[in-house]
N, C-alpha and C positions, 0 to 999 in steps of 0.2 A: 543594567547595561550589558554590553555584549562582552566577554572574557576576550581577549586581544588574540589569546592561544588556544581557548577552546577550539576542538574539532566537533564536539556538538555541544547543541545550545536549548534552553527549556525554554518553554514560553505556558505562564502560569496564568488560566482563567477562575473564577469561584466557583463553576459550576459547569455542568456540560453540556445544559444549554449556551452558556454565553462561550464556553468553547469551541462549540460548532460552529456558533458562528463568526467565532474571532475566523479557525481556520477557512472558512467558506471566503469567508472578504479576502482571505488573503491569497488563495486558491485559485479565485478570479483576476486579484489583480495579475498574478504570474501568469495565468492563461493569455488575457488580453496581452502581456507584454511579449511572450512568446510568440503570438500571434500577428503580432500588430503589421510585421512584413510580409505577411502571405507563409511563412514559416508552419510548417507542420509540430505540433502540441502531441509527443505521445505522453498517457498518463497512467499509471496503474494503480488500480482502483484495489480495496480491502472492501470485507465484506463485517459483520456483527455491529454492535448497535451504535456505537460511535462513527463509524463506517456508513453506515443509514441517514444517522441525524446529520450528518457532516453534509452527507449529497442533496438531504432536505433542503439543507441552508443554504445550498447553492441556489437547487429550484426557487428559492423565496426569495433570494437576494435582487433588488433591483438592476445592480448591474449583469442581471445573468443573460439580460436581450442585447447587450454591446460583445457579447462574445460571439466571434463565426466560428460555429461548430463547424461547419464542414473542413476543418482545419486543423480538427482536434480528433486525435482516435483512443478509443478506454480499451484495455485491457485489465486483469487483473491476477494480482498477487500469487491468487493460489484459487483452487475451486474446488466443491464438493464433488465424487463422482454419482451424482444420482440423476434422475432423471429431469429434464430439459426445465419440467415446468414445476418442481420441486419449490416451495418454498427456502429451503436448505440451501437454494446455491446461489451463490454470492451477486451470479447477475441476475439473476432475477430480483432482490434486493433491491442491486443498483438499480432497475429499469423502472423499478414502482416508485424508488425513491428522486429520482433523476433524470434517466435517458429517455423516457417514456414521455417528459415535459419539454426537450429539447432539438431543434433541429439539427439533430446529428445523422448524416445519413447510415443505413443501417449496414452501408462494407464499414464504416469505423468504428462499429462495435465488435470486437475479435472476444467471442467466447470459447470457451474451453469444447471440446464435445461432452455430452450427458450422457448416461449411461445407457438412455436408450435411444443413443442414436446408430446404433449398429457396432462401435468400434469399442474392443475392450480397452481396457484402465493404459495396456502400455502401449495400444494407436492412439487412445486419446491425446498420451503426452509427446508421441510422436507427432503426431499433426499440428498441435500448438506451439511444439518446438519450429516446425515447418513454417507456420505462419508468424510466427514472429522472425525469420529468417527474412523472410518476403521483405524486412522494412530494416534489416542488418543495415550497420553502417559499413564502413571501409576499415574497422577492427575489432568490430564485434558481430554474428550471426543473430543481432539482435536490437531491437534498438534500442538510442539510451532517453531512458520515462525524464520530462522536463518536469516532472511530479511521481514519486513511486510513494503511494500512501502505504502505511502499515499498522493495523493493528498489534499490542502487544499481553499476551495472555500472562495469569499470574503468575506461569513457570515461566517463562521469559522468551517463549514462540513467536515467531514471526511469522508472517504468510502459513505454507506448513512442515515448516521448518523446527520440529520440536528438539528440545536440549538430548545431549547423546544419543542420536539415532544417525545413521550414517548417512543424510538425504543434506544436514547440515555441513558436511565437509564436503560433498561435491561439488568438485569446478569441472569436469571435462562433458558437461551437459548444460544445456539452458534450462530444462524441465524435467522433472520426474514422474512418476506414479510413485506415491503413499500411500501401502496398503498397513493394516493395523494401526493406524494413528492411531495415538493416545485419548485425542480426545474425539464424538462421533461427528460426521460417517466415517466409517473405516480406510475409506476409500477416496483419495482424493488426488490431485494434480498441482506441482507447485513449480513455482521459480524458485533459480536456484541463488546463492547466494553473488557470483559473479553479474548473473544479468542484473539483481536488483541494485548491486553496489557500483553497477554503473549508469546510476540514476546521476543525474545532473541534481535533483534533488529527495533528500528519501525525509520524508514527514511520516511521522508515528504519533500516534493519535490514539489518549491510554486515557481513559477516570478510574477512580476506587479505592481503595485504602489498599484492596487485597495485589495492587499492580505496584506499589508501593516500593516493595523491596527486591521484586526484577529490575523497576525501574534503576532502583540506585545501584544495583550491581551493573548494570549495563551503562549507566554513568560511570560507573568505578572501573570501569576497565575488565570484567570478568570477563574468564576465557571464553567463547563465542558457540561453542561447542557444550556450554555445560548453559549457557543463557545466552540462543540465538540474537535477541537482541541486540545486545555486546556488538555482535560482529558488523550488524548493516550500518551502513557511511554510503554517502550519497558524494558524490564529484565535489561539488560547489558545494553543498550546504547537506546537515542533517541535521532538523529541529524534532525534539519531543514537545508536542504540546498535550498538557497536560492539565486537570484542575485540581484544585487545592489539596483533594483529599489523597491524590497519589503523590503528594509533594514532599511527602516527611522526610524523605531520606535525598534530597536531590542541595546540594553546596549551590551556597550564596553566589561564586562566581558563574555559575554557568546559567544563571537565569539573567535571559533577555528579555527587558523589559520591553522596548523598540520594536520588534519584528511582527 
């Protein structure tokens, strides 16, 4: 059951098939309810394999034909800087895994630019900063994701946001360029920590034994900066979902059974 004070909450499957598709059912029902008044859906998408299988399970899920995509716009987290049609980069991913299956029209897909598409590493994050500006609310030059998914690496990264690098403590930008990331391409484009944590919802979506012990430090409170994780908080809600095998270090009270 749900901790009455938690500020975030686990939600534990045995495996990550059945967690895909716990998160996919539950992905869509918060879409359709987002939706349900003509209301615009923004979502921000993660890329690697949890990331993949998740958007599978959407494309499979029966209810994925009651959802009005043109309602809904993806962006995402963080993206590789390589070229357009790279396996590497996150939407491409998404589009084979998902958008490629769905009538979304194609202004509501907001990609990052590629490296070859003319604009080097710090136009690209200028321009994404720009277009996520386009859909600012009235306190943010940005909007805020009714879903910011995230994956969590086994040092405790988010989007590309890795532990003590200085891309992690930035608030006075919406977006960066990441050059030398730790882990490859070297090169990459992220949100920053203010846009993602004014997500109305931020869902993190981790399996493995080896996410195990970021996990439970970013349960525990670790400083945000040393295990980005830590840091992202969603408005309303932030659920790790997770399976069994990243479960060892995660306290009885914070797992929600319910959600």
């Amino acid at each position: 059951m749900e901790a009455a004070s938690a500020e975030k909450l686990v939600v534990i499957e045995p495996t990550p098939v059945d967690l895909a598709a716990r998160v996919a059912d539950r992905f869509l029902a918060r879409v359709k309810a987002r939706t349900r008044n003509g209301r615009i859906a923004h979502i921000a998408l993660t890329g690697g394999s949890m990331g993949g299988a998740v958007l599978q399970a959407v494309a499979a899920h029966p209810k994925v034909a009651q959802i009005d995509w043109t309602l809904v716009h993806f962006w995402w987290g963080d993206e590789r800087f390589v070229a357009r049609v790279d396996a590497d980069r996150n939407a491409v991913q998404s589009r084979r895994a998902l958008l490629d299956y769905i009538a979304v029209p194609a202004e509501n897909v907001h990609e990052a630019a590629a490296s070859d598409s003319g604009l080097t590493l710090d136009e690209a994050a200028a321009a994404y900063a720009a277009e996520l500006a386009r859909f600012g609310t009235a306190e943010e030059p940005w909007p805020s994701f009714a879903v910011c998914f995230l994956g969590v690496g086994p040092d405790g990264h988010i989007a590309s946001l890795f532990p003590d690098r200085i891309e992690v403590t930035e608030t006075d930008a919406a977006v960066l360029a990441v050059r030398d990331s730790p882990k490859p391409p070297a090169e990459r484009i992220t949100l920053t920590r203010p846009v993602i944590n004014s997500s109305k919802r931020v869902w993190l979506v981790l399996t493995g034994a080896d996410k195990a012990s970021a996990l439970g430090l970013a349960l525990a409170g670790a400083s945000y900066t040393n295990v980005p994780a830590a840091g992202a908080k969603g408005r309303k809600r932030t659920i790790f979902f997770i399976d069994e095998a990243a479960a060892s270090e995660v306290a009885e009270d914070l797992i929600d059974q319910t959600y």
